[in-house]
C-alpha positions as CSV (number, residue, x, y, z in Angstrom):
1,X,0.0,0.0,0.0
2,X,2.6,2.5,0.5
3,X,3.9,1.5,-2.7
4,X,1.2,2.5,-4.5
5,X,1.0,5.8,-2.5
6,X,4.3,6.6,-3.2
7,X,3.3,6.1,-7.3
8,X,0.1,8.1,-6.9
9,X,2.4,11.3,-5.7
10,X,4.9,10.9,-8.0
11,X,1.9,10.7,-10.9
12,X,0.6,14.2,-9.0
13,X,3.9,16.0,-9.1
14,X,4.6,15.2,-12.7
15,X,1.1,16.7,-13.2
16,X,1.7,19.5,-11.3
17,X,4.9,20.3,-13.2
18,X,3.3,19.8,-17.2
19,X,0.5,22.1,-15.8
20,X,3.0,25.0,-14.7
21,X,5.1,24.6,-17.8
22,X,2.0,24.9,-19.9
23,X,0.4,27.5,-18.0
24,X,3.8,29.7,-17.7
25,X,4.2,29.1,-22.0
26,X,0.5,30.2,-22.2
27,X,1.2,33.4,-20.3
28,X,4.3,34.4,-22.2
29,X,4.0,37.3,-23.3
30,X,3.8,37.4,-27.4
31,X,5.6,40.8,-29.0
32,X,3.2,43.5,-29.7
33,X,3.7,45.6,-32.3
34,X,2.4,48.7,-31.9
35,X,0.7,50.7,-35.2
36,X,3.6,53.4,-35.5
37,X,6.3,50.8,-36.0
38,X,4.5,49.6,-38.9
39,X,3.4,51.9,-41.3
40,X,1.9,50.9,-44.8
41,X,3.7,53.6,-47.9
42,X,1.1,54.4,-49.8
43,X,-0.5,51.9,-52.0
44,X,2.6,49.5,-52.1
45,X,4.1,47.1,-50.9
46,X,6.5,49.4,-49.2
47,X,6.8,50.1,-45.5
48,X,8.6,52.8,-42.8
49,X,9.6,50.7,-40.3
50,X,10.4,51.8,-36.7
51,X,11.7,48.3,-34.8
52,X,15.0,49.1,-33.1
53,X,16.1,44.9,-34.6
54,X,14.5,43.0,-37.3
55,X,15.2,39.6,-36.4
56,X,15.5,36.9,-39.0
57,X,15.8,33.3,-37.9
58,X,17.7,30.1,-39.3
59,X,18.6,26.7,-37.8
60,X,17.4,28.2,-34.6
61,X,19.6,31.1,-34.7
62,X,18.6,34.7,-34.0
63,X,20.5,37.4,-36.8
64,X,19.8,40.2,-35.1
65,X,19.7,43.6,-37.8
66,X,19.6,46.9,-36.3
67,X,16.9,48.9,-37.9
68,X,17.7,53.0,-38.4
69,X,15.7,55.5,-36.7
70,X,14.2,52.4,-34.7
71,X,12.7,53.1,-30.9
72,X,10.1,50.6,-30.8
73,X,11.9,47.2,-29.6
74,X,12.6,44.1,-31.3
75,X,10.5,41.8,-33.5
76,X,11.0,39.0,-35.9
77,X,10.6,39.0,-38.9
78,X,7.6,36.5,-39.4
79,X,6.2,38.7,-36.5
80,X,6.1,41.7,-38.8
81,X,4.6,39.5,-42.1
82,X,2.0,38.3,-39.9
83,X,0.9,41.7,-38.5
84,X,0.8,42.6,-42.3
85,X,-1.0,39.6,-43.1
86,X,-3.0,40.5,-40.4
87,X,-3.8,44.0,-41.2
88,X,-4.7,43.4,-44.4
89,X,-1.7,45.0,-46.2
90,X,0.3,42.1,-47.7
91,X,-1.1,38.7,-49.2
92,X,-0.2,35.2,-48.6
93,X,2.9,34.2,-50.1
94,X,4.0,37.7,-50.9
95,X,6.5,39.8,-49.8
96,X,7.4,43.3,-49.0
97,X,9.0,45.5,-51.7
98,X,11.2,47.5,-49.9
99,X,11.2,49.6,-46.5
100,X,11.0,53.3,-46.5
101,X,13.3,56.1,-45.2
102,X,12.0,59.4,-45.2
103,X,13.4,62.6,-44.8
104,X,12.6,66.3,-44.2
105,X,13.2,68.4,-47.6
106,X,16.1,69.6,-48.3
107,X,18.0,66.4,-46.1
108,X,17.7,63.4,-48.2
109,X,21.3,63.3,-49.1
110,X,22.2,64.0,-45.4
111,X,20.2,61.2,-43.9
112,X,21.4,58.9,-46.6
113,X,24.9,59.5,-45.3
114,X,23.5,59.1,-41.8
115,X,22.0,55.6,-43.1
116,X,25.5,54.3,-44.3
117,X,26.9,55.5,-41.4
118,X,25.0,53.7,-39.1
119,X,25.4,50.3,-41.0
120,X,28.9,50.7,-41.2
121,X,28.6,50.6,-37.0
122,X,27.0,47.2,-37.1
123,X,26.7,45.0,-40.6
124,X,28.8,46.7,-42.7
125,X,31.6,47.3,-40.3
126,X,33.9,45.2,-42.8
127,X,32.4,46.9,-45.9
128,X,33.7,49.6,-47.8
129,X,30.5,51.9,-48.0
130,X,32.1,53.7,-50.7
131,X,32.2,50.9,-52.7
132,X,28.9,48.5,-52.9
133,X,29.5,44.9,-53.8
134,X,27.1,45.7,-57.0
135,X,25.7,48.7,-58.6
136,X,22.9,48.7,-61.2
137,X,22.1,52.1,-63.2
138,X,18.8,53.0,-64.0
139,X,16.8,56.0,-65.5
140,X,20.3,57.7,-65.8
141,X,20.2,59.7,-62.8
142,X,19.0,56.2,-60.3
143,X,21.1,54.1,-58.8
144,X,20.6,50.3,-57.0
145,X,23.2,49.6,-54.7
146,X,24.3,46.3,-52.8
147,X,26.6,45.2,-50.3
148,X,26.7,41.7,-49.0
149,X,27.3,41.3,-45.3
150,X,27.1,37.9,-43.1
151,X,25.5,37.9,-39.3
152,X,26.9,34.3,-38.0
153,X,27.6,32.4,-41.5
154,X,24.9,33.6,-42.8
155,X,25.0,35.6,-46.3
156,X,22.6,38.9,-46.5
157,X,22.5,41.1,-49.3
158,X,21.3,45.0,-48.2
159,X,19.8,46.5,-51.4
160,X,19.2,50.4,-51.4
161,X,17.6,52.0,-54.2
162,X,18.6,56.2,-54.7
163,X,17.4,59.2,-57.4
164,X,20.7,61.0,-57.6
165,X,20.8,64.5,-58.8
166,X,23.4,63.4,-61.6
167,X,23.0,62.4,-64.8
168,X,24.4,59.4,-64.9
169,X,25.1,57.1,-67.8
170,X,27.2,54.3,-66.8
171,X,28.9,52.6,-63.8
172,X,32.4,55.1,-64.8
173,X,30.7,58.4,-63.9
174,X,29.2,56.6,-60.6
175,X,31.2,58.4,-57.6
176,X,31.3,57.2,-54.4
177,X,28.8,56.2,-52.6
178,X,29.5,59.0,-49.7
179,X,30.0,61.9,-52.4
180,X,27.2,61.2,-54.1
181,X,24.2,64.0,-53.7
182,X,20.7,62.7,-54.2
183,X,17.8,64.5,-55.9
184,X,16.4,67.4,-53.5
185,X,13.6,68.4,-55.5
186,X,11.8,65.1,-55.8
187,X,8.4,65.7,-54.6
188,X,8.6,62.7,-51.7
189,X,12.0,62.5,-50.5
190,X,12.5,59.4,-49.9
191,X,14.8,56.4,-50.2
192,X,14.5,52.7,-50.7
193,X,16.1,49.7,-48.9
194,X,15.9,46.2,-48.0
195,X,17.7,43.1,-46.7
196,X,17.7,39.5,-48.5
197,X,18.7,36.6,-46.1
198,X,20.4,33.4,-47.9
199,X,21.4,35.5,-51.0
200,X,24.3,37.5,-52.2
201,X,24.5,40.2,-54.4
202,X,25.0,37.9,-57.6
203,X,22.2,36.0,-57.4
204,X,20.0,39.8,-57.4
């Protein structure tokens, strides 16, 4: 008889403890992303992002990628496609275009600079931002720029898209990337970026 006592309080604890775990994984708290760190640029697929790190995930490991001008914490990235899902402004099974930067008029070109600057801080602190791994030339005065970067083995490709107030040709009359101006007088002056995990700049 005391045996079987003895099982019966073992079978209890063991209860007690999958009940805890489940109840303390129930109450985690899940990351809540709050409207202004998300905001939809016009009708695109583009968004101004305001997460301090976009977090990406592989084989169970975090790579961590400091967002600039971010002040509203950290989220993963299949946190942020599900609040878009969510909210209506992406589809299944499709991406965004590009994040936004925006800037006051008559400061694109110095909060471009402030952009490279900050990335050469963190994921581009081997890079040359002068010189992107790739640049593409497009509508003679636009220019796509990448430069690949790794967070822990990983290869990531940051892609930036820019309307320079040159009229530019071909990769020779391309300066570098820090002397460049862009265009001031564009009517929304804005830039274009974004980041591609598992890819380098030759397979864009």
């Amino acid at each position: 008889m005391k045996f079987k006592w003895h099982q019966l309080i073992c079978v209890v604890c063991v209860i007690l403890i999958i009940n805890c775990n489940d109840m303390n994984a129930q109450s985690e708290p899940k990351t809540q992303i709050k409207s202004a760190a998300v905001q939809k640029y016009k009708n695109s697929h583009s968004f101004i992002i305001k997460f301090n790190n976009l977090i990406y995930e592989k084989d169970g490991k975090e790579l961590r990628i400091p967002i600039f001008q971010g002040e509203s914490g950290d989220v993963t990235y299949k946190e942020f496609r599900k609040y878009c899902l969510d909210h209506k402004y992406l589809k299944p099974k499709t991406a965004e275009s590009s994040f936004v930067i925006k800037a006051k008029k008559g400061k694109l070109t110095k909060t471009f600079r402030e952009f490279l600057n900050f990335y050469k801080e963190s994921i581009l602190k081997n890079v040359n931002i002068n010189k992107p791994t790739k640049i593409n030339v497009y509508d003679e005065g636009g220019l796509t720029l990448y430069y690949d970067f790794e967070i822990s083995g990983v290869p990531f490709v940051l892609q930036l898209e820019i309307i320079t107030d040159d009229k530019i040709e071909s990769l020779d009359s391309v300066k570098p990337v820090l002397d460049v101006h862009l265009d001031e007088n564009i009517e929304d002056p804005i830039f274009r970026y974004r980041f591609w995990k598992d890819y380098t700049s030759k397979e864009l």
